[in-house]
C-alpha positions in Angstrom: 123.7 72.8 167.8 125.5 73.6 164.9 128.3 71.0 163.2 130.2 73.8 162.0 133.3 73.9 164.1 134.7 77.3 165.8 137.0 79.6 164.6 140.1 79.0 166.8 140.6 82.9 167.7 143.7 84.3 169.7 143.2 87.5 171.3 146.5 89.7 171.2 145.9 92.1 173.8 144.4 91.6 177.5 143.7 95.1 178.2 140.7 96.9 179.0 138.9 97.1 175.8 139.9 93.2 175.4 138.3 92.3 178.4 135.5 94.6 178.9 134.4 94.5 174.6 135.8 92.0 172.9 135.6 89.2 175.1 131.9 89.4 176.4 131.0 90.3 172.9 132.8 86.6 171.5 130.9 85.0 174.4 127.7 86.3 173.6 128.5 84.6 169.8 128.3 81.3 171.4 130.6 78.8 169.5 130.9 80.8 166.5 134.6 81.1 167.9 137.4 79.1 170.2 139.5 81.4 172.3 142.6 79.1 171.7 145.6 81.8 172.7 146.0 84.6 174.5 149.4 87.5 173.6 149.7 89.9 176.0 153.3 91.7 176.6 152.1 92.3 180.2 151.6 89.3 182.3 148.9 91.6 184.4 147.0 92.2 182.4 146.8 88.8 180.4 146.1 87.8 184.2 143.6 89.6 184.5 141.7 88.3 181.6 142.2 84.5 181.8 140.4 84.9 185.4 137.3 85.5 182.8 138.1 83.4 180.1 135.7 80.1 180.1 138.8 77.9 179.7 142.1 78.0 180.1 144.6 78.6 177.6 148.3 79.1 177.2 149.5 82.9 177.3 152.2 84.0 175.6 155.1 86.9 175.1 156.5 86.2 172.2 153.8 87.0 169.0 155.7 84.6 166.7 155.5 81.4 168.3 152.0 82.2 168.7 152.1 82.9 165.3 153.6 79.7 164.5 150.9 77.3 166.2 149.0 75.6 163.1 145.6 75.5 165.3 144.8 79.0 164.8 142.7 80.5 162.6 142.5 83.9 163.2 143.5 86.1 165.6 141.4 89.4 167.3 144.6 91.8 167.9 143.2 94.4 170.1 147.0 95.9 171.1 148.1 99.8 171.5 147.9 101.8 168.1 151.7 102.6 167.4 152.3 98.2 167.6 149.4 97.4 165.5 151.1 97.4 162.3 153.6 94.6 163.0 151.3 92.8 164.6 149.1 92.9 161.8 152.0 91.8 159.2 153.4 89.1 161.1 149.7 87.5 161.3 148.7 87.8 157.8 152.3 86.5 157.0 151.6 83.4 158.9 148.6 82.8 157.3 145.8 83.9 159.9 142.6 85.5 159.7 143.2 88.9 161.2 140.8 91.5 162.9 142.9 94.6 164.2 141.5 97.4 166.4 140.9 100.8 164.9 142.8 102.8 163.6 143.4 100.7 161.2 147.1 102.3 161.2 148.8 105.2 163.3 149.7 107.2 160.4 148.7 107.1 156.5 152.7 106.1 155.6 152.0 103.1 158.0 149.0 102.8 156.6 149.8 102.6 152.9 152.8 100.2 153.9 150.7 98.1 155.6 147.9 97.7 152.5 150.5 97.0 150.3 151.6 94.2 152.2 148.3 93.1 152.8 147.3 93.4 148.7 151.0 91.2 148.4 149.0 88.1 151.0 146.0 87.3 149.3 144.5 84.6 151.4 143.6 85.8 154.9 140.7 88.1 155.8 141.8 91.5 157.3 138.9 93.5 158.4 139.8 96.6 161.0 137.3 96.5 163.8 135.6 99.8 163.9 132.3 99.3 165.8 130.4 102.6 165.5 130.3 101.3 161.5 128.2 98.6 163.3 125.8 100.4 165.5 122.7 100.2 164.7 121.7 103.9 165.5 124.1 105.1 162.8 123.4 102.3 160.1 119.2 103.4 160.5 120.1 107.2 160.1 122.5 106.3 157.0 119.0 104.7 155.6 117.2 107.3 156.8 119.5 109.9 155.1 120.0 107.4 152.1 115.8 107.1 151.7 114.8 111.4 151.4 113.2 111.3 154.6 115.2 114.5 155.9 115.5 115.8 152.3 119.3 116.7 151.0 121.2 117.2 153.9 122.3 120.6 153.9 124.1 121.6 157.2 125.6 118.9 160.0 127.4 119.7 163.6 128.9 117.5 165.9 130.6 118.5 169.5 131.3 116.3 171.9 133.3 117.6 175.6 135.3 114.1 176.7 136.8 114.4 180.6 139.9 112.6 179.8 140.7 112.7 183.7 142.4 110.1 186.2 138.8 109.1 186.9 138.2 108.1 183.1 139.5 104.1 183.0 141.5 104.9 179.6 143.3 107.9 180.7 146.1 105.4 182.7 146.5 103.3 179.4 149.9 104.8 179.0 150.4 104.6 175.8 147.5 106.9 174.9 149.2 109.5 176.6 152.1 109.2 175.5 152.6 111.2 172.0 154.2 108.1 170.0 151.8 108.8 167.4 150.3 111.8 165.7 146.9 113.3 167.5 146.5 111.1 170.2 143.2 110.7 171.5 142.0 113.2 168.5 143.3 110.0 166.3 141.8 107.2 169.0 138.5 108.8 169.1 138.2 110.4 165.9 138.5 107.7 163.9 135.0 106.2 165.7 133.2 109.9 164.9 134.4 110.0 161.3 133.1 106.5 160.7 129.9 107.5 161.8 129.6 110.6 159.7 131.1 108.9 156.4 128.4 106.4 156.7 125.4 108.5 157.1 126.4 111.4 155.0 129.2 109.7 152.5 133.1 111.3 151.7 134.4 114.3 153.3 136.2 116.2 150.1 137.7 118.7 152.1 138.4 120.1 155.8 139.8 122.8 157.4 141.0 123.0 161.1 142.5 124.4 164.3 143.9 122.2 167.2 144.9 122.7 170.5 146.7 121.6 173.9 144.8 122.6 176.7 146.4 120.0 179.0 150.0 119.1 178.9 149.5 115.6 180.1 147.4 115.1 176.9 150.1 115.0 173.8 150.0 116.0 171.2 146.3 118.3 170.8 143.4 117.5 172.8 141.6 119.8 171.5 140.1 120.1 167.8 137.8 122.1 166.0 137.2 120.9 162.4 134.9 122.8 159.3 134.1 119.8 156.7 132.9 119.9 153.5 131.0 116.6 152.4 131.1 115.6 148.6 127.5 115.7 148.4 127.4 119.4 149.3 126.5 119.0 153.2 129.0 121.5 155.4 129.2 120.7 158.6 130.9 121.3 161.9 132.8 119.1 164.0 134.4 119.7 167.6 136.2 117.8 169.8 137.9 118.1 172.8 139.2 115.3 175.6 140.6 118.4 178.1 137.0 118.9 179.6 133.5 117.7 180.3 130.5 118.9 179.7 126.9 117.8 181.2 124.9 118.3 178.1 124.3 115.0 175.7 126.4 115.0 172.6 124.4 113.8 169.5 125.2 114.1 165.7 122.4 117.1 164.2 122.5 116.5 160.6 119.6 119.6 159.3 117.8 118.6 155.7 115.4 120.0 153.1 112.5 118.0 154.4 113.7 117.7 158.1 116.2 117.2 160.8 118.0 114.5 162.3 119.4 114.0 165.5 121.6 110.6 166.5 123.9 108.9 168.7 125.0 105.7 169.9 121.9 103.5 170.9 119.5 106.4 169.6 118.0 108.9 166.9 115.7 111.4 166.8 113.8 112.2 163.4 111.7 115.5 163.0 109.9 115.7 159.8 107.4 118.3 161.0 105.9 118.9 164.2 107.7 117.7 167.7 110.8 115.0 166.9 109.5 111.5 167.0 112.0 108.6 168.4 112.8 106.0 166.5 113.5 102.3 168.9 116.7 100.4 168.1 118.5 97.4 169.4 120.8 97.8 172.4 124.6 99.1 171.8 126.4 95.8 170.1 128.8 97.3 167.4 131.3 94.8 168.8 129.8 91.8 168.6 127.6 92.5 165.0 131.3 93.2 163.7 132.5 89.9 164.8 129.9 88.4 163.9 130.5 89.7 160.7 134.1 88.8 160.7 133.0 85.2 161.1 131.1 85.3 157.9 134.1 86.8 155.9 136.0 83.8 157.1 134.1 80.7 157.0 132.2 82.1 153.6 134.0 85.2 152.2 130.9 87.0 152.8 131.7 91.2 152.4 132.3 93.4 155.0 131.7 97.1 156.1 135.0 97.6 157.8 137.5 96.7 155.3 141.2 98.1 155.8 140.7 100.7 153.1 137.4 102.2 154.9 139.6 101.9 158.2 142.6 104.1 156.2 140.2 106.5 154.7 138.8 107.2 158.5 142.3 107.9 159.7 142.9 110.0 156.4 140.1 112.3 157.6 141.5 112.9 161.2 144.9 113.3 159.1 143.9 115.8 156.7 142.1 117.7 160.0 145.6 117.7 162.0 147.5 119.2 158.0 144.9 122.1 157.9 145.8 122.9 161.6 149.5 123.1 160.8 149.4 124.5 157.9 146.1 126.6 158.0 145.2 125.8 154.7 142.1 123.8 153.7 143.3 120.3 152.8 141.5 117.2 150.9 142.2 113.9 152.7 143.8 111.5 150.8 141.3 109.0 149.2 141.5 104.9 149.9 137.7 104.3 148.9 136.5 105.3 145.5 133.0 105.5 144.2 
């Protein structure tokens, strides 16, 4: 058994993602963390979590006397989008370790507000915790990419058909629905599929875009159909839409000089000549390999992938995709990562 001691985590949020994501994936970490507190401004759902939780622990409504407790080290705030950027403040102004759910803010003006006060608390770790930059199925085809084996990438399409019905678990988290922020499920989803393609293929310079409302109980767009332009010369295509469903899978085809490449969580495809060959990869655990990772940036200041200014470059992406609609011009996403 290890003597170092956990990381006294609390989770801020009890919702689904909290309880079906976060939580099994600190568990399977063993006592690399504490669960020590629990926020949650709906008693229901912070119910519904501590029936799981392998202790008990105190719950509580009001962030800042959580906040205040001298116990904690860090906190996991997994809490609707348009809250996130208090949350986030009052933590790192208390002192804590924080890891905040994607996107890493609702907006880039809350977003460059919220990096500027970070950049003003040096101390604390922030990382934002966007998994798909942990799968391993995208991290092998960024080496895959990175190493020739396809050649120079030359063309890439993306389109993925998301029921977003009553029978989909997320559609009754209010809040997603609701409109408070710009893009709505384009933003909560997009972020994830930008990641992806970012890592594997590098920047996006530039983008060009329509959008859409095919269902009214969807605000703002469901729908989204995006031509991209990749700093290292790859175009590519990618479509979106949460209104409807489709029974076809929904990989990431990125075509090369040398060869193609087909991927998606928990799998890839390579075809270098002749019939595609499958490449084996570890089970789904972006989660928990993030945490994991977030444990390391704590105890040792080990690096990162998911630091806030990858998080804000995602949502500048799904942004700059939302401008071109409006506007129908072809618009460069504002750039948070350089080199």
């Amino acid at each position: 058994m290890s003597n170092v001691k956990p990381i006294r985590l609390a989770l801020l949020g009890a919702g689904i993602f909290a309880r079906e994501a976060h939580l099994p994936a600190l568990r399977a970490l063993g006592d690399t963390y504490e669960i020590a507190a629990v926020y949650s401004y709906k008693r229901s759902s912070a119910d519904k979590l501590l029936d799981i939780l392998p202790q008990p622990v105190e719950v509580y409504e009001d962030l800042d006397a959580l906040l205040a407790r001298d116990d904690i080290d860090a906190v996991d705030a997994v809490l609707p989008i348009h809250v996130l950027p208090s949350a986030v403040e009052r933590a790192l102004a208390a002192g804590k370790h924080v890891i905040s759910e994607k996107p890493a803010a609702p907006s880039l003006e809350a977003g460059r507000d919220l990096l500027a006060f970070y950049e003003r608390h040096v101390g604390p770790v922030w990382m934002v915790a966007e998994n798909w930059r942990y799968e391993p199925a995208f991290i092998r085809a960024a080496e895959i990419v990175a190493a020739g084996e396809i050649g120079e990438p030359v063309a890439c399409h993306w389109a993925m058909y998301i029921d977003m019905t009553p029978n989909n678990q997320y559609y009754w988290t209010a809040w997603r629905r609701s409109g408070v922020f710009s893009g709505g499920f384009l933003l909560d989803g997009g972020v994830h599929h930008v990641a992806a393609m970012r890592l594997i293929l590098g920047e996006i310079k530039d983008v060009c875009a329509v959008d859409a409302l095919q269902r009214s109980d969807l605000p703002p767009a469901d729908t989204l159909s995006a031509a991209l332009r990749f700093e290292r010369g790859t175009v590519g295509v990618y479509h979106v839409t949460y209104a409807v469903g489709a029974p076809w899978a929904q990989p990431f085809r990125i075509a090369g000089t040398k060869g193609a490449l087909t991927v998606w969580p928990g799998g890839i495809e390579i075809a270098t000549g002749g019939d595609p060959q499958h490449v084996d990869l570890p089970a789904v655990r972006g989660v928990e390999a993030e945490l994991a990772a977030f444990a390391a940036a704590v105890r040792d200041g080990q690096p990162h992938d998911n630091t806030p200014h990858q998080g804000m470059q995602d949502v500048a992406v799904i942004e700059a995709m939302l401008s071109a609609s409006e506007t129908g011009q072809r618009i460069a996403p504002e750039r948070f990562v350089t080199g």
